[in-house]
C-alpha positions in Angstrom: 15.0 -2.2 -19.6 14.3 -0.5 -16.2 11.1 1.0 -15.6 12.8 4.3 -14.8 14.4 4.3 -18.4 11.4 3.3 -20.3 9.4 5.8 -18.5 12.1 8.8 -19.7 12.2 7.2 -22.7 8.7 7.0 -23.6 8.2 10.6 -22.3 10.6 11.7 -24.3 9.3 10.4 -27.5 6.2 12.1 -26.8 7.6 15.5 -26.3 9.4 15.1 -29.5 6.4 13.7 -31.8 4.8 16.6 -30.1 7.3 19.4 -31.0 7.3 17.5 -34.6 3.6 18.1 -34.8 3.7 21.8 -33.4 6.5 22.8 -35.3 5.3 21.3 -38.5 1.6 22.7 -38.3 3.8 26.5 -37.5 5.9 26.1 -40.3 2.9 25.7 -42.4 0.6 28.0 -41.1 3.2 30.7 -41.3 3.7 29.4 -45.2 0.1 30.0 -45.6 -0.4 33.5 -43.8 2.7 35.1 -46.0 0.8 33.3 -49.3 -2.1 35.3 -48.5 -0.3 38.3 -47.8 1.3 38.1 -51.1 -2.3 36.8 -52.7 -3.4 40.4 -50.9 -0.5 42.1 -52.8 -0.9 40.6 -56.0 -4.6 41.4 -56.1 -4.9 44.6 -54.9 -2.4 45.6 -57.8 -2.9 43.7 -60.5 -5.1 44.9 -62.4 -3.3 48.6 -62.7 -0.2 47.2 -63.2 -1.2 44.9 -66.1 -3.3 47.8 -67.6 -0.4 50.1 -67.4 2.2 47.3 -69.0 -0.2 46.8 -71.6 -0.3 50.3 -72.6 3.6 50.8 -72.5 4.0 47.4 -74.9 1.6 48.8 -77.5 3.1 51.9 -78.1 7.0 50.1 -77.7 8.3 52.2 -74.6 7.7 49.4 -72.6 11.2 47.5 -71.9 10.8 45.9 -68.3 9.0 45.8 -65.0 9.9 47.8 -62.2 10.9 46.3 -59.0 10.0 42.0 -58.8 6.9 41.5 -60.3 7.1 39.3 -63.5 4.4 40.0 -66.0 3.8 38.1 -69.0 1.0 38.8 -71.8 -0.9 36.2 -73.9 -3.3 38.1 -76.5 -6.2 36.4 -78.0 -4.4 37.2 -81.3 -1.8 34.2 -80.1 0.9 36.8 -79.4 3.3 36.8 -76.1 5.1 39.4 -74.2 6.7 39.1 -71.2 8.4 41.8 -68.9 10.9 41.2 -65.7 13.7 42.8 -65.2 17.1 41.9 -65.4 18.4 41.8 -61.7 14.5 39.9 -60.8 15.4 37.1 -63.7 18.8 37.0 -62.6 18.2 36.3 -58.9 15.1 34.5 -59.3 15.1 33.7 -62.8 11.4 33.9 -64.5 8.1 31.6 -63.5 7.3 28.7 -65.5 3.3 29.6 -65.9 2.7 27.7 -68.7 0.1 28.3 -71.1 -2.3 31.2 -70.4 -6.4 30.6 -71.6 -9.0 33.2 -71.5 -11.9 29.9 -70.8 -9.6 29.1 -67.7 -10.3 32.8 -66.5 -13.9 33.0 -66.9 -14.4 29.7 -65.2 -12.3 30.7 -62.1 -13.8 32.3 -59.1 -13.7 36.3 -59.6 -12.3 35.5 -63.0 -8.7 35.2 -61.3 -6.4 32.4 -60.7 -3.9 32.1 -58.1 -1.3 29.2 -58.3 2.8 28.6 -57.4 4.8 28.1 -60.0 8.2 27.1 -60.7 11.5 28.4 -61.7 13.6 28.2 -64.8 16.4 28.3 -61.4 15.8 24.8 -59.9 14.6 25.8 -56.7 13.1 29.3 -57.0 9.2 29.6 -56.7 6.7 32.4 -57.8 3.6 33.4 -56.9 1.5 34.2 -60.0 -1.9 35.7 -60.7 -3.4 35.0 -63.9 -6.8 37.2 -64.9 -8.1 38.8 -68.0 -7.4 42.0 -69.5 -10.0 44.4 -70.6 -10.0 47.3 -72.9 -10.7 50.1 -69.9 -14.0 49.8 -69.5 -14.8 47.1 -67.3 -16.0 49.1 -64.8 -18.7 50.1 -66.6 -22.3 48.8 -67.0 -21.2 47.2 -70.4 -19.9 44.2 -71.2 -16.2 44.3 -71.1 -14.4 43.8 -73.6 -11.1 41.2 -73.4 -7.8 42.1 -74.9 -6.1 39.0 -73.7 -4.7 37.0 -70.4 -2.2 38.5 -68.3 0.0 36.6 -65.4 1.8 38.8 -63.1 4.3 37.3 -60.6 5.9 38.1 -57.4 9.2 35.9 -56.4 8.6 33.2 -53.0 12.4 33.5 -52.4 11.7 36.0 -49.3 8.6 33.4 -47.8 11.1 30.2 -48.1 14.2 32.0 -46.7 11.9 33.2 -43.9 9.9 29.4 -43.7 13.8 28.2 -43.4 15.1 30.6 -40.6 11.5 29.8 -38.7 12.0 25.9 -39.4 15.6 26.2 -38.1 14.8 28.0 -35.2 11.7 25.7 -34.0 14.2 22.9 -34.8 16.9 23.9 -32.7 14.3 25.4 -29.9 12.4 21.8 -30.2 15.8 19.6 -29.9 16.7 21.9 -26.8 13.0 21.5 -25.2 13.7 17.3 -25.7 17.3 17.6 -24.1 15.3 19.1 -21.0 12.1 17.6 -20.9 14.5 14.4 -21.3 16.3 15.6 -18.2 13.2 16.3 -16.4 11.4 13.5 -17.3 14.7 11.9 -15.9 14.6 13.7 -12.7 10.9 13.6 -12.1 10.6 9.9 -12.3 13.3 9.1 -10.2 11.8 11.0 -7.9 8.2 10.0 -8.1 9.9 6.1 -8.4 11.9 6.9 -5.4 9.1 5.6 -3.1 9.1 1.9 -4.9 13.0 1.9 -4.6 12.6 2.2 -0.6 9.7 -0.2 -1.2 12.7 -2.5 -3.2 15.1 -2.0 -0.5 12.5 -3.0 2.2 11.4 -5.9 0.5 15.4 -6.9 0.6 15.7 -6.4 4.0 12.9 -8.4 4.5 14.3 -11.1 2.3 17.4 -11.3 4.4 15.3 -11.6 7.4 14.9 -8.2 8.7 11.1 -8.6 9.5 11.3 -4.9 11.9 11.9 -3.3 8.3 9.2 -0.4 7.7 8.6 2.0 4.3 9.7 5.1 5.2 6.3 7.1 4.7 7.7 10.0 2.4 4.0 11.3 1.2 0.5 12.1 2.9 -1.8 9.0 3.5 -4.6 11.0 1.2 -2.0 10.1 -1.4 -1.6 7.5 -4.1 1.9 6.5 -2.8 1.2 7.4 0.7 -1.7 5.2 0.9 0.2 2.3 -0.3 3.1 3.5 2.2 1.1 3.2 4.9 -1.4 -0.2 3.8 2.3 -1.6 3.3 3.5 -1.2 7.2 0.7 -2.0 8.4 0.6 -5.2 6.3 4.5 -5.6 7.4 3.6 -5.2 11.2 1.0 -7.6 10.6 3.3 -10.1 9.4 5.8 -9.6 11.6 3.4 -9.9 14.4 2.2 -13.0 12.9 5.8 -14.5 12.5 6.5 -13.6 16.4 3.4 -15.3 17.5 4.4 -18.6 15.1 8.2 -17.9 16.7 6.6 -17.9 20.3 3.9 -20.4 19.8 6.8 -23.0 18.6 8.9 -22.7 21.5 6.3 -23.3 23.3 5.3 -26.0 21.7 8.9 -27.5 21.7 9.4 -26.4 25.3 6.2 -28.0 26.1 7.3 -31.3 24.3 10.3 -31.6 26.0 8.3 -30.8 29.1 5.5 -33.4 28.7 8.4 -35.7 27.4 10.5 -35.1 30.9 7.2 -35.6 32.8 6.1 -38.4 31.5 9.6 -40.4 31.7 9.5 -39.7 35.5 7.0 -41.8 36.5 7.6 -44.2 33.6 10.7 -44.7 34.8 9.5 -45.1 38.4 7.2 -47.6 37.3 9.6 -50.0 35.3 12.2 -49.3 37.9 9.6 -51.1 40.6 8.3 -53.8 38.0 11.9 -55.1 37.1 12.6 -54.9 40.5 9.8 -57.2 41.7 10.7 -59.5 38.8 14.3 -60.2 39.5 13.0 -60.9 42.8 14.8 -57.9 44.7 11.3 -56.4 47.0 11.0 -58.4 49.7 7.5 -60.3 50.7 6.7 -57.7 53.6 7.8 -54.6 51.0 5.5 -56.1 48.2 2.2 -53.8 49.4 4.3 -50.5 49.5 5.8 -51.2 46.2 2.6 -52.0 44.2 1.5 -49.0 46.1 4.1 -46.2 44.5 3.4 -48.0 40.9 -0.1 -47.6 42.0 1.0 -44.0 42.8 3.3 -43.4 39.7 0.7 -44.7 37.6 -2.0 -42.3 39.0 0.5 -39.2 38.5 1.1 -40.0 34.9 -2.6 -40.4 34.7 -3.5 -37.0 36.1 -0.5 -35.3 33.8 -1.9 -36.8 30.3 -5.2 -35.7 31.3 -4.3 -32.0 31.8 -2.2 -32.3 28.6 -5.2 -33.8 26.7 -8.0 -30.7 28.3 -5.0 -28.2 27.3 -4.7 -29.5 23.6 -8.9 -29.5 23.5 -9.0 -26.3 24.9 -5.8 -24.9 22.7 -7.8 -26.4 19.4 -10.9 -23.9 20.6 -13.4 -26.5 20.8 -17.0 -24.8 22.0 -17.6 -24.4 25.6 -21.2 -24.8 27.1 -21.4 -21.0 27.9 -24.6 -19.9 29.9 -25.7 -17.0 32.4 -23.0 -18.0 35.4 -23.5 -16.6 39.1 -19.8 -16.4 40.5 -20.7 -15.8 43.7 -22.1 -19.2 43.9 -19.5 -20.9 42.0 -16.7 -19.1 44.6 -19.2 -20.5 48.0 -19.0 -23.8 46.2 -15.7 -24.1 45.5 -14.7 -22.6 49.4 -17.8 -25.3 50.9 -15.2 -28.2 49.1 -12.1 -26.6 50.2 -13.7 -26.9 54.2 -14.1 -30.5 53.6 -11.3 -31.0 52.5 -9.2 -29.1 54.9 -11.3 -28.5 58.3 -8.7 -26.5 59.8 -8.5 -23.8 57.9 -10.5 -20.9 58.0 -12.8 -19.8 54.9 -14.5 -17.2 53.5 -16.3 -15.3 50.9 -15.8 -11.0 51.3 -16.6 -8.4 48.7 -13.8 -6.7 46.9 -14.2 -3.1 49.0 -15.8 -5.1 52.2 -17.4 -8.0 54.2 -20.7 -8.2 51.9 -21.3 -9.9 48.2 -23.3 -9.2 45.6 -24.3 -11.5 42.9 -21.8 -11.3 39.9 -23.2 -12.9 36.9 -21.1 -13.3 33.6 -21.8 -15.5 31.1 -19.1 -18.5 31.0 -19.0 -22.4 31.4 -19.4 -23.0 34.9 -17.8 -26.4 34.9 -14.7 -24.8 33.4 -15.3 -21.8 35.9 -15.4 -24.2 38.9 -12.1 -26.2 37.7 -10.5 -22.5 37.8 -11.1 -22.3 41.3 -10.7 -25.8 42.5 -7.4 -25.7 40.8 -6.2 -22.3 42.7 -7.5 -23.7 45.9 -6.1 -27.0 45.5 -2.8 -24.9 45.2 -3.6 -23.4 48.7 -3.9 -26.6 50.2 -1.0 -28.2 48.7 1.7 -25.4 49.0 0.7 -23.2 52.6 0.6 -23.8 55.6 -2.2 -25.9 57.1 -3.8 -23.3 59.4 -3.3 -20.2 56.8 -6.7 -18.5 56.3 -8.2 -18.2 52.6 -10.4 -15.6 51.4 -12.7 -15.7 48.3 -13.5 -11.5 47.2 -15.9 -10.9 43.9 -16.5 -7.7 43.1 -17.3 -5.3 39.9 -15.1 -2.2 38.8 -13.2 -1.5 35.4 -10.3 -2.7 34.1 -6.9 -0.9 35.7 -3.5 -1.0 34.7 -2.4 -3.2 37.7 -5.1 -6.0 36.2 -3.0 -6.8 32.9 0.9 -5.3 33.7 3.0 -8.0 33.6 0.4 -10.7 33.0 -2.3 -10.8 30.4 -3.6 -14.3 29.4 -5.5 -14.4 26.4 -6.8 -11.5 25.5 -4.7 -8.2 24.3 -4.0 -5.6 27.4 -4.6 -2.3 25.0 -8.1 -3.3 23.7 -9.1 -4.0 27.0 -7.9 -1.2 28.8 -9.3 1.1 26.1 -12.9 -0.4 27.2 -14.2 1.8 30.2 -17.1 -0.9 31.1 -16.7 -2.8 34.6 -15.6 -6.0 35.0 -16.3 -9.1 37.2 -13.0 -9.3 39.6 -12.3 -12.9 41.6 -9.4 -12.7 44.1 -7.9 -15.9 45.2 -5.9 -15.2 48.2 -3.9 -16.7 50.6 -1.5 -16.3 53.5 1.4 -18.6 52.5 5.2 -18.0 52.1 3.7 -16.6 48.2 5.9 -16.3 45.0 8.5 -13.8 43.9 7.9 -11.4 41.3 9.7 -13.6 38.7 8.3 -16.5 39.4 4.8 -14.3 39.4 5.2 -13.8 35.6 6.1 -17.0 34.3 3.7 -19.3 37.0 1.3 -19.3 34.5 3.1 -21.3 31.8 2.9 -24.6 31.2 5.5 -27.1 33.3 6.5 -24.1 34.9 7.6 -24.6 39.0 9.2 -22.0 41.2 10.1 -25.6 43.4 10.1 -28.4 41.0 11.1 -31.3 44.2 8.4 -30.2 46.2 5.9 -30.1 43.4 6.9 -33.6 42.2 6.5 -35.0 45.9 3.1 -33.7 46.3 1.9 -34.9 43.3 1.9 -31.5 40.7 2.4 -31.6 37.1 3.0 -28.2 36.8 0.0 -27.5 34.4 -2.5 -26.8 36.9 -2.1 -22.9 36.5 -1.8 -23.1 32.8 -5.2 -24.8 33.0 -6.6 -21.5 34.7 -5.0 -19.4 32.6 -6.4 -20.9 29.0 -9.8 -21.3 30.7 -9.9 -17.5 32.1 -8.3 -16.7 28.6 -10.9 -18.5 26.8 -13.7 -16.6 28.5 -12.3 -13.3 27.2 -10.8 -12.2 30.9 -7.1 -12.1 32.1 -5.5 -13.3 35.2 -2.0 -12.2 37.5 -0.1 -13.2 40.3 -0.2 -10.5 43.1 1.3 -10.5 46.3 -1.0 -10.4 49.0 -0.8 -7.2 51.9 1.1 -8.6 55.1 2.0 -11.7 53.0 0.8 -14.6 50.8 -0.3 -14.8 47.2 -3.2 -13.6 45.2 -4.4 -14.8 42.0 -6.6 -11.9 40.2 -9.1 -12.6 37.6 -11.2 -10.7 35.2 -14.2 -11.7 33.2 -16.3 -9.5 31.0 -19.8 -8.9 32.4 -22.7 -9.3 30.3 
């Protein structure tokens, strides 16, 4: 049975074990209050009325009572005499009382009994008093003398016709308050289940693979419902979230198989192109030292590739870094003091962010892995510009902007930082090259990713060297873009938090 039904049928079983109860306890209360009005009746009159009937049957004028009351006489001599009259033991015959006892009287409280009787009509009731009678004098300081036991009777047919209608009427009210409180019941819980129906429906779309499906919030958070509205989409959003990044995170992963894969069959292929060459005899004795050279060269490639494939998987696994107090300004002079050997003829040097003079910018950070960063991005430079094109260092603090993360956040979420109004340790690579374009600015930091995959493959690159920089800045809680640099060239940006 749906919960819906079992609810509006259990609710409805209530109400009417209820309106049993209350119309039950009514029926019987109202029984009892119109007893004791006729108790109040029959005691308050009596004791005249039997005196007075007793009188009338001694001297024979006595024939029958007036009215309903039923009065019946048992002397101590053994004698009976009853009076009703005839229309009263007609309609509602005469009471069964039984034998009457003068003992049973003086042992009763107030020397009165009070008891229902029955009917010589099957179904007729009476209300009888039974108490002594005395000669007249019992109101005086004497000890009264008994003439006998009198029971006078008044007929219950008024009480259970009126017990009836009321029992009737509570009936037919009660059946019509569990037809609506049925249809309430009905209507309330529908509407108070509605919220776990759009929870059902949800949970279907879901199913199906709708994962953008939300709960619509019907009811206030401070709400029982609304609280479970609201902990469910936030749970959903969290999953959803979740299945995105698994989503992403295996594309990658199968985009960086087939990558590595492509990569590594390059100069494989190179190599056993050369070897079965040489073996069938086809390099000539003079062309010997150029071809063990490019195997040499091939092999060296491949080597370089698996070992920025094996740092990225390390890295990617989060294995500890040896993070200390790191100066960047002496990382950057280091890293520009290489560059100068390496190429003489270009011009280097180390500027603040707003001008020509550097402070020291400490963060805290692996400065192996910090050094790599720049040695990669100036290995870059020296690769991909031209050989007399300047190349400037700047370091600088300020707080995050918008400019820092648009477009290009590595590692770290854009809104969490952006929320946090503390400054930041900038590094600006730039140089004065042909630079990128603004798509190939987005996606340069992925891995395998060229904007010119021949002329990275002749000059050695295997296309992870930016990915390298971007897990590393990533992994030191900072974020990193491409920018183009003013009057021409391209500028790598990086964050790190300060201490």
């Amino acid at each position: 049975m749906p919960l819906a039904a079992r609810l509006v049928t259990i609710t409805t079983l209530l109400i009417t074990v209820g309106l049993v109860a209350v119309s039950t306890a009514s029926t019987y209360l109202l029984r009892t209050h119109l007893l004791s009005q006729v108790d109040e009746q029959l005691q308050s009159t009596a004791q005249a009325i039997g005196s007075q009937a007793l009188a009338q049957m001694r001297d024979g004028s006595a024939t029958s009572m007036p009215s309903t009351y039923y009065l019946q006489v048992q002397y101590l001599s053994g004698e009976q005499d009853a009076l009703v009259s005839a229309g009263t033991a007609s309609t509602y015959g005469t009471p069964v009382v039984g034998e009457l006892r003068l003992e049973d009287v003086k042992l009763a409280e107030d020397n009165l009994i009070l008891r229902t009787v029955g009917s010589d009509i099957p179904g007729r009731q009476w209300r009888v008093i039974i108490l002594g009678v005395t000669d007249g004098v019992s109101g005086s300081q004497e000890t009264p003398r008994y003439l006998g036991v009198v029971a006078i009777g008044l007929p219950l047919a008024d009480i259970d016709e009126t017990v009836e209608r009321t029992r009737l009427v509570v009936a037919f009210t009660s059946l019509c308050v569990v037809l609506l409180g049925g249809l309430a019941a009905m209507f309330l819980v529908r509407r108070a289940l509605r919220p776990l129906r759009e929870i059902e429906s949800v949970a279907g779309r879901i199913a199906d693979g709708d994962l953008s499906a939300r709960v619509p919030t019907s009811e206030p958070p401070s709400t029982e419902v609304g609280s479970v509205q609201s902990s469910l989409n936030k749970m959903l959003a969290r999953n959803e979230h979740a299945f995105d990044v698994q989503t992403i995170a295996q594309e990658r992963m199968t985009r960086f198989v087939s990558d590595a894969s492509h990569e590594l069959r390059t100069p494989l292929s190179a190599i056993r192109g050369y070897g079965e060459l040489y073996r069938m005899g086809g390099v000539p004795a003079e062309r010997t030292q150029e071809v063990m050279g490019r195997i040499e060269s091939e092999a060296s490639r491949m080597g370089r590739l698996v070992d920025d494939l094996l740092q990225l998987a390390r890295m990617d696994q989060g294995r500890p870094m040896d993070m200390a107090p790191v100066d960047l300004r002496e990382v950057a002079a280091a890293a520009l003091t290489d560059m100068s050997v390496l190429a003489p003829d270009r011009e280097c040097e180390l500027i603040g962010l707003d001008g020509p003079e550097t402070q020291p910018l400490v963060v805290v950070g692996d400065r192996d892995r910090l050094s790599q960063v720049l040695t990669n991005l100036l290995g870059n430079i020296v690769r991909y510009t031209p050989e007399n094109s300047p190349v400037e260092i700047a370091l600088g603090a300020r707080p995050l902007r918008a400019d820092d993360v648009d477009g290009g956040v590595q590692g770290v979420e854009a809104a969490s930082l952006l929320a946090d109004p503390r400054p930041r340790a900038v590094v600006e690579v730039r140089d004065h090259g042909p630079g990128v374009t603004e798509t190939d600015a987005k996606r340069v930091f992925e891995r395998f990713y060229r904007a010119d995959t021949s002329r990275n493959r002749e000059t050695g690159g295997s296309g992870l060297g930016l990915a390298i920089v971007a897990t590393i800045v990533g992994a030191h809680g900072g974020t990193v873009r491409m920018l183009t640099t003013p009057g021409g060239g391209a500028t790598v940006r990086m964050t790190f938090p300060l201490p």
